[in-house]
Biopython code that builds the backbone (N, CA, C, O; Angstrom):
import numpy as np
from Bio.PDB.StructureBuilder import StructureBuilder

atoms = [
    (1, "UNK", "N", (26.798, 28.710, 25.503)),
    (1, "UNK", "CA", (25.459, 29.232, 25.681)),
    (1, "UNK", "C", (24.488, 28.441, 24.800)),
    (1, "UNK", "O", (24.814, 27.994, 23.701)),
    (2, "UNK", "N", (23.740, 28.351, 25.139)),
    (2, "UNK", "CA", (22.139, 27.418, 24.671)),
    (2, "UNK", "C", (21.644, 28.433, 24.114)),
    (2, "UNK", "O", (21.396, 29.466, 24.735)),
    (3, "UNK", "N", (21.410, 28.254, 22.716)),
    (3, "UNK", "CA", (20.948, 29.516, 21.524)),
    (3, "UNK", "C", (18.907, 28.491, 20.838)),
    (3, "UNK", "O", (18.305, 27.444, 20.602)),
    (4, "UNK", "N", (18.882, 29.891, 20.894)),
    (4, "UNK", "CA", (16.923, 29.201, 20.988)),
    (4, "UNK", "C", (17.144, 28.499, 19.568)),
    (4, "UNK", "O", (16.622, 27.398, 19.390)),
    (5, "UNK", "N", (18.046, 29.211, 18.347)),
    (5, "UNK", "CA", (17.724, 28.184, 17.162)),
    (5, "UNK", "C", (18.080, 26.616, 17.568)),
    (5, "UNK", "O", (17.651, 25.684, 16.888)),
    (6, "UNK", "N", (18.927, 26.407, 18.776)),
    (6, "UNK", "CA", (19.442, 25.014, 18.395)),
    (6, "UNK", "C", (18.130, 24.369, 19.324)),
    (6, "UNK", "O", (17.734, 23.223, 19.109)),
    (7, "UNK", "N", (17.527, 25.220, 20.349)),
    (7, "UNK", "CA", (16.371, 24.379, 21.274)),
    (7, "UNK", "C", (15.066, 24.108, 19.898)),
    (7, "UNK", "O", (14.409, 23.070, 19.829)),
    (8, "UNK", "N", (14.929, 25.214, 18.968)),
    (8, "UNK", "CA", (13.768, 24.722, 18.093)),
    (8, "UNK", "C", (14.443, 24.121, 17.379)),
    (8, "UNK", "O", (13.831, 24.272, 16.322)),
    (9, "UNK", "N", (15.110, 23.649, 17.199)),
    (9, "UNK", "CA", (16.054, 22.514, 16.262)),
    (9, "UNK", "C", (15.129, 21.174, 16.906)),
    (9, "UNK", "O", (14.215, 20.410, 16.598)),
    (10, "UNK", "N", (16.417, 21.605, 18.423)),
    (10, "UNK", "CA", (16.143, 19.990, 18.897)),
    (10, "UNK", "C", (14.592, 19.522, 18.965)),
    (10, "UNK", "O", (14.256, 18.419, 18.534)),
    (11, "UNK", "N", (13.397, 20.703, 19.704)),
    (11, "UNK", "CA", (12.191, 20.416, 19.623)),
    (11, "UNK", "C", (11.715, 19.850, 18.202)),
    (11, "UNK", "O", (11.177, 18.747, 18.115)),
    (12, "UNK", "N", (11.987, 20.815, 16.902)),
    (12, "UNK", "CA", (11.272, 19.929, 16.275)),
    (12, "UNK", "C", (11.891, 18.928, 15.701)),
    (12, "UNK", "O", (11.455, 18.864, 14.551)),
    (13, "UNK", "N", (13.040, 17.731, 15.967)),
    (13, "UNK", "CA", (13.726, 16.719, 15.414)),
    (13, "UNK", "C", (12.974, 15.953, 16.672)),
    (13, "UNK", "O", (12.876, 14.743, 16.466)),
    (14, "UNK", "N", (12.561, 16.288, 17.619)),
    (14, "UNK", "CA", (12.335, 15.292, 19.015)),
    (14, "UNK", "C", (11.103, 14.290, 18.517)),
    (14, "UNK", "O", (11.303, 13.108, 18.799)),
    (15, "UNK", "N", (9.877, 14.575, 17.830)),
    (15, "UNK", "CA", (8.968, 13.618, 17.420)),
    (15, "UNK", "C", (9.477, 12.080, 16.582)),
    (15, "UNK", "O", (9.225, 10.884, 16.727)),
    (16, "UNK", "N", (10.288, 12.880, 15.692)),
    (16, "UNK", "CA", (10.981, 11.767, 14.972)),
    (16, "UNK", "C", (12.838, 10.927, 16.221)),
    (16, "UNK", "O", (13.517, 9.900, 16.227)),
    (17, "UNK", "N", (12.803, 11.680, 16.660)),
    (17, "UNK", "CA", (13.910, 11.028, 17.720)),
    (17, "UNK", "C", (13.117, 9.909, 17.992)),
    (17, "UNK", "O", (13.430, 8.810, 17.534)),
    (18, "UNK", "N", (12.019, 10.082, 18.759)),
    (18, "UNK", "CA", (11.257, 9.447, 19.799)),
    (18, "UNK", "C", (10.862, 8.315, 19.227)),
    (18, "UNK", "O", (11.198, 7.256, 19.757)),
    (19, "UNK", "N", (9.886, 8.310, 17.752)),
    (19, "UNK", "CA", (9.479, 7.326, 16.735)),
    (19, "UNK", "C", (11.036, 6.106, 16.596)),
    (19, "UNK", "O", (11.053, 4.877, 16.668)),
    (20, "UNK", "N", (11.813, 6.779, 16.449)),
    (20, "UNK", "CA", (13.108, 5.915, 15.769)),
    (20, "UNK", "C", (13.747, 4.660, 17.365)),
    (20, "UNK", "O", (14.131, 3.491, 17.377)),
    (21, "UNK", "N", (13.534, 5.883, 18.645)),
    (21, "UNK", "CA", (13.987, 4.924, 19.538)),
    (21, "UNK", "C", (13.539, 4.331, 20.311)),
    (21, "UNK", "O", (14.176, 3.654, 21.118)),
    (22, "UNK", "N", (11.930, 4.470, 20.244)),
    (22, "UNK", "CA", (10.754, 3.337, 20.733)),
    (22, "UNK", "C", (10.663, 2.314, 20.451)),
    (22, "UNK", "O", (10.079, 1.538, 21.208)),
    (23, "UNK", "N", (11.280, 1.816, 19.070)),
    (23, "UNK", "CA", (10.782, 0.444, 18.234)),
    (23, "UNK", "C", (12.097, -0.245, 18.586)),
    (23, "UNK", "O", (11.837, -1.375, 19.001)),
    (24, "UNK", "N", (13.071, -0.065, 18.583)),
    (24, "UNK", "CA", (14.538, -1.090, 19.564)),
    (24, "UNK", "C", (13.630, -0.761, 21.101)),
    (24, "UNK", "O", (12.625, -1.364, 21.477)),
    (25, "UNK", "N", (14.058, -0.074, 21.529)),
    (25, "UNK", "CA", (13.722, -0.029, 23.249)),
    (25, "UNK", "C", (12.394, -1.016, 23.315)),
    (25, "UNK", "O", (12.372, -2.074, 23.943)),
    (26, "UNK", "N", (11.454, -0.553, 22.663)),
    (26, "UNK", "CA", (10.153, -1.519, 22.852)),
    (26, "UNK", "C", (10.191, -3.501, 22.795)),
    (26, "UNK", "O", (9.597, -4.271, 23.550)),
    (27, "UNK", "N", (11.213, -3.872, 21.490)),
    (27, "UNK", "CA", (11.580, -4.680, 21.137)),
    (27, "UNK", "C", (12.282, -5.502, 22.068)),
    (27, "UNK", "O", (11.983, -6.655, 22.378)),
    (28, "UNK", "N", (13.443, -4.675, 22.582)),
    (28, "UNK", "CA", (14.345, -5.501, 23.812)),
    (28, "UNK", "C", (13.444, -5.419, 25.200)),
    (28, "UNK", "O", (13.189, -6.541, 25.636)),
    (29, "UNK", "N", (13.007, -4.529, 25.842)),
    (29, "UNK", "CA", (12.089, -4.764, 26.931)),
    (29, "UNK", "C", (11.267, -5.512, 26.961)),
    (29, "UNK", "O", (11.003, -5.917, 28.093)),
    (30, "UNK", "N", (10.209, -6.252, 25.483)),
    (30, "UNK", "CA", (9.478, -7.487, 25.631)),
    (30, "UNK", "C", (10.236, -8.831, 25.376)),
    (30, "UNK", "O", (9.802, -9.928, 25.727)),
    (31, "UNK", "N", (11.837, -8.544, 24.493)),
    (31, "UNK", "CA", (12.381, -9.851, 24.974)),
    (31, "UNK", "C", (12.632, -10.219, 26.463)),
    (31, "UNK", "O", (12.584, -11.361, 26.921)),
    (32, "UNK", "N", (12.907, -9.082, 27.148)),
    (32, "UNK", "CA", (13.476, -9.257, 28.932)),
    (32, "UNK", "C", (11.754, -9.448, 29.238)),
    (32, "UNK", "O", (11.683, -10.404, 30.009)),
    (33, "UNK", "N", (10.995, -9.169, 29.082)),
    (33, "UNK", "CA", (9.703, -9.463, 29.768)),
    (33, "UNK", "C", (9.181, -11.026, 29.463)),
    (33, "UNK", "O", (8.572, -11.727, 30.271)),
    (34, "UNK", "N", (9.495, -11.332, 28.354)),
    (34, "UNK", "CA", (9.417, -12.432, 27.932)),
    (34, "UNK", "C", (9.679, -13.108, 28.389)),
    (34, "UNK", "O", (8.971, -14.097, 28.196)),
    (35, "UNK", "N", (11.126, -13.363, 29.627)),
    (35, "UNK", "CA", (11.056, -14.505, 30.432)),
    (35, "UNK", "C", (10.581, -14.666, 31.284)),
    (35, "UNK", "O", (10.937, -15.762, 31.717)),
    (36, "UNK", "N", (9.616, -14.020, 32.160)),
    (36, "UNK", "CA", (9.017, -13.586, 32.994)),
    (36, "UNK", "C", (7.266, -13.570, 32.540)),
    (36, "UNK", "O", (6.771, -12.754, 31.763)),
    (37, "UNK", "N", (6.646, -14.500, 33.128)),
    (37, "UNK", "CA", (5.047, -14.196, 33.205)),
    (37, "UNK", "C", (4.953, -13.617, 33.792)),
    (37, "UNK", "O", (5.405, -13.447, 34.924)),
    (38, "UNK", "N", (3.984, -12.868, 32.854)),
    (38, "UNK", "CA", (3.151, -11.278, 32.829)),
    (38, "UNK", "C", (2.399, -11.667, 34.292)),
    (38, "UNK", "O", (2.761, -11.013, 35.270)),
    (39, "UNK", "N", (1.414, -12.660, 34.471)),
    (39, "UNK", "CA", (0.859, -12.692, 36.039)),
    (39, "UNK", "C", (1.563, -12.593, 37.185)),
    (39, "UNK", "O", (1.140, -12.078, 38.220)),
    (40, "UNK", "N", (3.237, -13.350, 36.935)),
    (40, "UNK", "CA", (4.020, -13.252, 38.132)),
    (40, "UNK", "C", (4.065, -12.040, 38.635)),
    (40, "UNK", "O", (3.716, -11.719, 39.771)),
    (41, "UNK", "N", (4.590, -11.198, 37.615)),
    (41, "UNK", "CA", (5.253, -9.663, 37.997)),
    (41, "UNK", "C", (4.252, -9.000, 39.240)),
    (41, "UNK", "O", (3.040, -8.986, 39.455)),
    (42, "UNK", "N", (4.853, -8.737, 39.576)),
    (42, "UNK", "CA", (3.494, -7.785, 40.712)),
    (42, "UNK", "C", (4.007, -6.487, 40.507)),
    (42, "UNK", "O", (3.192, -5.819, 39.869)),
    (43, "UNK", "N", (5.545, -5.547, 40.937)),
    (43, "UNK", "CA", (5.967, -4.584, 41.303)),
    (43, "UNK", "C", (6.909, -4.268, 40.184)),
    (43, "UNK", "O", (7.548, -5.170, 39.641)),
    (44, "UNK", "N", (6.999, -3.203, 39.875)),
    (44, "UNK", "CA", (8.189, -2.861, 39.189)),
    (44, "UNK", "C", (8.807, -1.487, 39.618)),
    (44, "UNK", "O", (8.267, -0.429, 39.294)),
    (45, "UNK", "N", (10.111, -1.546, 40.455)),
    (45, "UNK", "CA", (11.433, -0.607, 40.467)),
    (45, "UNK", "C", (12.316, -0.029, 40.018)),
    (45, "UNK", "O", (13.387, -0.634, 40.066)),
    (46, "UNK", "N", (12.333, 1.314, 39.406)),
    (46, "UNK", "CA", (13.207, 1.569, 38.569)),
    (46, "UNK", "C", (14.396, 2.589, 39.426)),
    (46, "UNK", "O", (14.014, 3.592, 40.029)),
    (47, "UNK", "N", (15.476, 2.289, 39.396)),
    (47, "UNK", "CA", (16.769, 2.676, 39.719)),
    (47, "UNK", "C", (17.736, 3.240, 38.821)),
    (47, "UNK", "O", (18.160, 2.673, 37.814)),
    (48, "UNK", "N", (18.054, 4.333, 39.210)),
    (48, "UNK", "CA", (19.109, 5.719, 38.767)),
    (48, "UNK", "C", (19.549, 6.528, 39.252)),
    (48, "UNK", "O", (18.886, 6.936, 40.205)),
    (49, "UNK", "N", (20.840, 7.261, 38.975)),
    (49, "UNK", "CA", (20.861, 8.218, 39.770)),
    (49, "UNK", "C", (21.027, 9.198, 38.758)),
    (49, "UNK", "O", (21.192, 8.896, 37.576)),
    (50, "UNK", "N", (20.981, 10.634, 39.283)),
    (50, "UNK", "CA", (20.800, 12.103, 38.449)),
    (50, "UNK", "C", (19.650, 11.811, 37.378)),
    (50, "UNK", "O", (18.618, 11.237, 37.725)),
    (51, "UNK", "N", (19.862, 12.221, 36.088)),
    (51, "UNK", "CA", (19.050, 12.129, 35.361)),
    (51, "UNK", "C", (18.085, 10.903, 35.021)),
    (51, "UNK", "O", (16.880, 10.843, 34.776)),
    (52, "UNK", "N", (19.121, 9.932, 35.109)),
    (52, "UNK", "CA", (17.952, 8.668, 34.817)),
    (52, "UNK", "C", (17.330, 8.226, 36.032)),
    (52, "UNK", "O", (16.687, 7.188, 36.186)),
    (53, "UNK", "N", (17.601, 9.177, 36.939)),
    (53, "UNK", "CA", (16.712, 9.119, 38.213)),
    (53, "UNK", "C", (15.287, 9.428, 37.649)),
    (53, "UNK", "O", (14.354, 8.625, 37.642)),
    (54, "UNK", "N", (15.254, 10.803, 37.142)),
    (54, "UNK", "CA", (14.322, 11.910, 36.836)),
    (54, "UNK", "C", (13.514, 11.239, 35.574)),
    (54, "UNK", "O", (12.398, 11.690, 35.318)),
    (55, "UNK", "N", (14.073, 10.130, 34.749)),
    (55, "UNK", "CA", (13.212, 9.632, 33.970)),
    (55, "UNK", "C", (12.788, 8.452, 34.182)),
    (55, "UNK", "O", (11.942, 7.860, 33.512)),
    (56, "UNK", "N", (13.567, 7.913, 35.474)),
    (56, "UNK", "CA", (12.808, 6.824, 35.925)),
    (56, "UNK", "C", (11.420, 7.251, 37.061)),
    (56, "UNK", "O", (10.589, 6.392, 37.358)),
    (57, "UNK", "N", (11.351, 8.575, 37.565)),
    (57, "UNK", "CA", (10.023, 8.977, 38.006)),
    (57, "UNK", "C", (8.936, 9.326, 37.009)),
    (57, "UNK", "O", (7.734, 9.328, 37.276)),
    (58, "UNK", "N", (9.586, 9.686, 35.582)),
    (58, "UNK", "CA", (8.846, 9.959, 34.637)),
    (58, "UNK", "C", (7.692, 9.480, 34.270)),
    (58, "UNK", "O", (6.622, 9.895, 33.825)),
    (59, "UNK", "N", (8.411, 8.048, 34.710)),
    (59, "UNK", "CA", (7.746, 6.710, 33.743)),
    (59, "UNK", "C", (7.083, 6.449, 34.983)),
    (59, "UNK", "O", (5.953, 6.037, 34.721)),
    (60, "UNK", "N", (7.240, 6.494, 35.975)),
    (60, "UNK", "CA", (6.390, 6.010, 37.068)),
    (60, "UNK", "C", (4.519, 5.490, 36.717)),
    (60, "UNK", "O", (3.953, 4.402, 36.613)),
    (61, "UNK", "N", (4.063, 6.959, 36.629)),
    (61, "UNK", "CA", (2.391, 7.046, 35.746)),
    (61, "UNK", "C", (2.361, 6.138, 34.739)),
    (61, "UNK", "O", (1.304, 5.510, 34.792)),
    (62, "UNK", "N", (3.302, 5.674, 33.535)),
    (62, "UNK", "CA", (3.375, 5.655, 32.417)),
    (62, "UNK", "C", (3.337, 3.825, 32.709)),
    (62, "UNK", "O", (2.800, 2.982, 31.990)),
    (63, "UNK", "N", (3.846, 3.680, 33.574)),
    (63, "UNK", "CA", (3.785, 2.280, 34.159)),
    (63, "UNK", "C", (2.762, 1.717, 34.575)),
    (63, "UNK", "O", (2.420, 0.720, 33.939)),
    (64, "UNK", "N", (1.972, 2.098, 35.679)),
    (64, "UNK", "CA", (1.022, 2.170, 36.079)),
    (64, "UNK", "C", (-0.476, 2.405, 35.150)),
    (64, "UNK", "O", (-1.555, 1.958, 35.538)),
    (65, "UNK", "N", (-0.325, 3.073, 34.059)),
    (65, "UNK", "CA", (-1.197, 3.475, 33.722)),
    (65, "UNK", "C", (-1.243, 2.192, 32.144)),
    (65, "UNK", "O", (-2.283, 1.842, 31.586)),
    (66, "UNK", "N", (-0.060, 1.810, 31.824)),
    (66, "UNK", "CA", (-0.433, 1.067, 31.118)),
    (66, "UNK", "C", (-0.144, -0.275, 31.383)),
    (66, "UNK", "O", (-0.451, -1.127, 30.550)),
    (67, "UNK", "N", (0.191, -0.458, 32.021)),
    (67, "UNK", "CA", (0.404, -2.020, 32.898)),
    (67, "UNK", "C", (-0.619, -2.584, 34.073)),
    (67, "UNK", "O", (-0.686, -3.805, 34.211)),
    (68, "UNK", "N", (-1.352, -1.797, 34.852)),
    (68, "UNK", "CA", (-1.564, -1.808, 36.232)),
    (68, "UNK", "C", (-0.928, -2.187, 36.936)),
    (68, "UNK", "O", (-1.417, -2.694, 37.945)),
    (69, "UNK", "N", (0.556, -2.132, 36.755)),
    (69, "UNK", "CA", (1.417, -2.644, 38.291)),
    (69, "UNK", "C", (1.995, -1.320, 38.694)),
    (69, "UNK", "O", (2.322, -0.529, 37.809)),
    (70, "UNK", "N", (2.173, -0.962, 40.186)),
    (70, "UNK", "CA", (2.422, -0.281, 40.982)),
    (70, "UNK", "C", (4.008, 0.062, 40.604)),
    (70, "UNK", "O", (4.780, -0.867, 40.842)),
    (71, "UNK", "N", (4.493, 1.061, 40.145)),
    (71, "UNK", "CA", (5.898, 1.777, 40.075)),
    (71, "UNK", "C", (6.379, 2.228, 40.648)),
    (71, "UNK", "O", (5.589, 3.086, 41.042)),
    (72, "UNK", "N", (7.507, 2.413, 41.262)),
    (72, "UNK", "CA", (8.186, 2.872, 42.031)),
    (72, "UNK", "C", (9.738, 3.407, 41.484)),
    (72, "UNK", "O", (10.484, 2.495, 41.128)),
    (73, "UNK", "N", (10.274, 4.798, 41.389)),
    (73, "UNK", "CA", (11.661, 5.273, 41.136)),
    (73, "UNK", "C", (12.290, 5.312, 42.381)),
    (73, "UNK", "O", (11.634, 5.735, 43.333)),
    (74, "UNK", "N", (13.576, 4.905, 42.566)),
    (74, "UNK", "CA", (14.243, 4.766, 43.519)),
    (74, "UNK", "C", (15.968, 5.645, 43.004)),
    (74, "UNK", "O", (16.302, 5.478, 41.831)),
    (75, "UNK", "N", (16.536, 6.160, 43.553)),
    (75, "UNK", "CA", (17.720, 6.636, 43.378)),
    (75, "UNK", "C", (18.997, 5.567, 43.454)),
    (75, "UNK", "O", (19.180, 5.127, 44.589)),
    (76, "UNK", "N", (19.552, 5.270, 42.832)),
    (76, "UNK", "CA", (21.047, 4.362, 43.405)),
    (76, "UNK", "C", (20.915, 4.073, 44.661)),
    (76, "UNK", "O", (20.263, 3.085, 45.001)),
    (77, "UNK", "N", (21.562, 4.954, 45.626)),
    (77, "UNK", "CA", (22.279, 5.019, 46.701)),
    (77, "UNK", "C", (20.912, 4.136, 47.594)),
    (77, "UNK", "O", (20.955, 3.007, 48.083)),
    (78, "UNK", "N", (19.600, 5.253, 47.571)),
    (78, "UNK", "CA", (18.756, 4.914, 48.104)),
    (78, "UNK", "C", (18.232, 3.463, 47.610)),
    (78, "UNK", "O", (17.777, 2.724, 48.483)),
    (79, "UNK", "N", (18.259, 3.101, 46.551)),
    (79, "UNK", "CA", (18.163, 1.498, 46.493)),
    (79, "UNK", "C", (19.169, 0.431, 47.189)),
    (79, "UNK", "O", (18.881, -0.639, 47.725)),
    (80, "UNK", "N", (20.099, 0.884, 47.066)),
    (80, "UNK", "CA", (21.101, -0.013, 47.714)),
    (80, "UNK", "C", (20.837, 0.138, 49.295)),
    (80, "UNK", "O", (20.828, -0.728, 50.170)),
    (81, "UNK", "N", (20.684, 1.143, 49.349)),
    (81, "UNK", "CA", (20.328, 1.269, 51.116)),
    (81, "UNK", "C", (19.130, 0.345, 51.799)),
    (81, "UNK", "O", (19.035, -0.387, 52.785)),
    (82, "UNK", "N", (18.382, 0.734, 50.859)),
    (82, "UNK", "CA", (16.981, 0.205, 51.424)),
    (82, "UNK", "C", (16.028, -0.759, 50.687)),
    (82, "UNK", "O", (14.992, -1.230, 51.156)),
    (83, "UNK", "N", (16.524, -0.971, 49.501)),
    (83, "UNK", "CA", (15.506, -1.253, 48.357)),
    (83, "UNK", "C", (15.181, -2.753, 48.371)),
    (83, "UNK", "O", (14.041, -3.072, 48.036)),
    (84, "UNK", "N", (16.214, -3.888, 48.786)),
    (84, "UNK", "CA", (15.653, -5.429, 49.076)),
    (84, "UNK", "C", (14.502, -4.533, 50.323)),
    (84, "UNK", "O", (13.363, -4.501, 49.858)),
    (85, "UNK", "N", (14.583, -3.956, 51.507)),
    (85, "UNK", "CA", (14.213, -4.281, 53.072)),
    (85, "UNK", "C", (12.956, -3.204, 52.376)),
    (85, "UNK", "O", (11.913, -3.649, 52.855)),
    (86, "UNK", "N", (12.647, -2.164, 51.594)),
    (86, "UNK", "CA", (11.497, -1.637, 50.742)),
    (86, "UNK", "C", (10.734, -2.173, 49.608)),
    (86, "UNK", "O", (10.498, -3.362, 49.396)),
    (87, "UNK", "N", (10.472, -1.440, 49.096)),
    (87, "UNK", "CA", (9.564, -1.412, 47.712)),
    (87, "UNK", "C", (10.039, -3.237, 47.303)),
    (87, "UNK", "O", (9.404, -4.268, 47.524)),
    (88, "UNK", "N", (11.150, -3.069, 46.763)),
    (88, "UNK", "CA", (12.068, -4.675, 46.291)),
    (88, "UNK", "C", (11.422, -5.841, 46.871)),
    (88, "UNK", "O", (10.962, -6.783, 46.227)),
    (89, "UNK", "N", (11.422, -5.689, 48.310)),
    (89, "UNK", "CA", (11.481, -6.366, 48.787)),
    (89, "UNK", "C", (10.185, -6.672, 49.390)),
    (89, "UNK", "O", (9.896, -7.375, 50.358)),
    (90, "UNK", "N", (9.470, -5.974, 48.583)),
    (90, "UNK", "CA", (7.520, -6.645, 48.862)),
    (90, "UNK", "C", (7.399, -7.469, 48.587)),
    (90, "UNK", "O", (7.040, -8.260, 49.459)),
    (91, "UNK", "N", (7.577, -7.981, 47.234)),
    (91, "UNK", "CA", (7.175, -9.248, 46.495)),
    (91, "UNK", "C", (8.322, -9.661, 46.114)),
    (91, "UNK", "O", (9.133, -8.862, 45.647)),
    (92, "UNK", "N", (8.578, -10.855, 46.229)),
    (92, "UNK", "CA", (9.216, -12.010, 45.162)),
    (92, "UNK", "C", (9.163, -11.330, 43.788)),
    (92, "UNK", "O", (10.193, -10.840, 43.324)),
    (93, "UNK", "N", (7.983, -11.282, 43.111)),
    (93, "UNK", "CA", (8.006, -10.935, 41.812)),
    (93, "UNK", "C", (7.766, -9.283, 41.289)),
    (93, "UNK", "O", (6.809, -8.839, 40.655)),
    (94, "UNK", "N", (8.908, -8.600, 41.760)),
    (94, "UNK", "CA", (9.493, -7.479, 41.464)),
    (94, "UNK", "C", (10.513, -7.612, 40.519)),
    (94, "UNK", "O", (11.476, -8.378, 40.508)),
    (95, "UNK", "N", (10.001, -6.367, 39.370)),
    (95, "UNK", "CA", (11.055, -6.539, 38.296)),
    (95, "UNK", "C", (11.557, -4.977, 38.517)),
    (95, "UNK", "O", (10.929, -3.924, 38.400)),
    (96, "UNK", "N", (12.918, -5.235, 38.879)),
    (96, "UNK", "CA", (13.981, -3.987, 38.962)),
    (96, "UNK", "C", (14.627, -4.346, 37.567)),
    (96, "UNK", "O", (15.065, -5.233, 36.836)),
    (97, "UNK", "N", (14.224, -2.304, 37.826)),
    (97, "UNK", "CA", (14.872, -1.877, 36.310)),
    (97, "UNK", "C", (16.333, -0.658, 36.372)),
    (97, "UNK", "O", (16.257, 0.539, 36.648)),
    (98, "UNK", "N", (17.307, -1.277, 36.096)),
    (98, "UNK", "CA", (18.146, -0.647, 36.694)),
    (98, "UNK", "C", (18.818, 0.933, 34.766)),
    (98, "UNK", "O", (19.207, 0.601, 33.646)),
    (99, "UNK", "N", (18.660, 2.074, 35.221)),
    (99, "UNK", "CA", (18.552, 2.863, 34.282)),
    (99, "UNK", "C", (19.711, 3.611, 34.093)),
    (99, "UNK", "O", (19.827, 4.225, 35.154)),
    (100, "UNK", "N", (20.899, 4.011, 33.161)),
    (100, "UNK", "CA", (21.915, 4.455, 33.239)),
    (100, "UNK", "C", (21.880, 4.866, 31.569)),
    (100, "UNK", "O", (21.934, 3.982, 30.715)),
    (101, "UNK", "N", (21.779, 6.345, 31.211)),
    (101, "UNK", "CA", (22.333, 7.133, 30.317)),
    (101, "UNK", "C", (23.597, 6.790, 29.741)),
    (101, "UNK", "O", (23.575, 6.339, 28.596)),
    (102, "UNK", "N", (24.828, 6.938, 30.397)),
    (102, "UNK", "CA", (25.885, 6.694, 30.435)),
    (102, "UNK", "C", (26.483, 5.027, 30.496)),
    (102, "UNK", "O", (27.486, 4.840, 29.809)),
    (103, "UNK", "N", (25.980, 3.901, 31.210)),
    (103, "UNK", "CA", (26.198, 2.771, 31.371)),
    (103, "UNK", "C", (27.618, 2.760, 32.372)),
    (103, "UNK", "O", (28.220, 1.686, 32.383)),
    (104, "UNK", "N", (28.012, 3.533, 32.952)),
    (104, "UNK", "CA", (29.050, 3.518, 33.360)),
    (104, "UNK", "C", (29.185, 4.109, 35.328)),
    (104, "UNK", "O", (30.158, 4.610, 35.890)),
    (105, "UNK", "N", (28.003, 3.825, 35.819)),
    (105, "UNK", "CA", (28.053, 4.655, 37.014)),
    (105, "UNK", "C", (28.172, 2.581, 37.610)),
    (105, "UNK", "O", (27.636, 1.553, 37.197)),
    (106, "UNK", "N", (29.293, 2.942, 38.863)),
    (106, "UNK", "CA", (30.168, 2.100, 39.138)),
    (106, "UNK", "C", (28.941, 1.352, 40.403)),
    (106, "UNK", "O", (28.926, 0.159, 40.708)),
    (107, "UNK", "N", (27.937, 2.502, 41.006)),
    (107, "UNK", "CA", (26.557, 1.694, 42.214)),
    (107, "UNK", "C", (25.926, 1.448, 41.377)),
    (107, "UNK", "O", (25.473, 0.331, 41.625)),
    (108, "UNK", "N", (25.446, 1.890, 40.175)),
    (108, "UNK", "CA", (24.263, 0.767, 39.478)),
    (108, "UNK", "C", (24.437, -0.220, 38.779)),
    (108, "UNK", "O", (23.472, -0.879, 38.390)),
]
sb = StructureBuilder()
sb.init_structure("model")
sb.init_model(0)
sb.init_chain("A")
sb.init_seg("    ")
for serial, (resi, resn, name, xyz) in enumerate(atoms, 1):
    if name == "N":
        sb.init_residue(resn, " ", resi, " ")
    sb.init_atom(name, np.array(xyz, "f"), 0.0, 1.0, " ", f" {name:<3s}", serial, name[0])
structure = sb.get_structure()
């Protein structure tokens, strides 16, 4: 059972979670951006399934709003299905972002 002391636990440790794992995550995403000019990029796709589905729609706005390029979350399955002949497959310079919690799901 999920007991409210451990949810106000986790709420208030979450500000400082967030601070600690922005500055790696931030760090490695502008080395991977780094090979890639910023003008090329046009589209960016993010791919997951279950949860890092749900935080790859998260970020959708968050993309858009600080980048101006057009975001798109796509599910596994549904990327593999459709995703070169869709979204992917608008531009040449689409950067798919493929998202896994776990690192271990065998379609992404």
């Amino acid at each position: 059972m999920y007991a409210t002391g451990t949810m106000l636990r986790q709420s208030a440790a979450l500000a400082a979670d967030i601070e600690g794992l922005t500055g790696p995550v931030a760090s490695r995403v502008g080395e991977a951006l780094a090979t890639v000019p910023g003008e090329a990029l046009r589209r960016v796709v993010l791919v997951g399934s279950g949860d890092s589905h749900h935080a790859g729609r998260a970020a959708q706005l968050a993309f858009l709003r600080l980048t101006g390029l057009p975001c798109e979350a796509l599910g596994t399955q549904q990327f593999l299905d459709y995703g070169m002949l869709g979204p992917a497959g608008l531009h040449a310079a689409t950067l798919v972002v493929a998202v896994s919690a776990s690192g271990s799901s065998p379609r992404l």
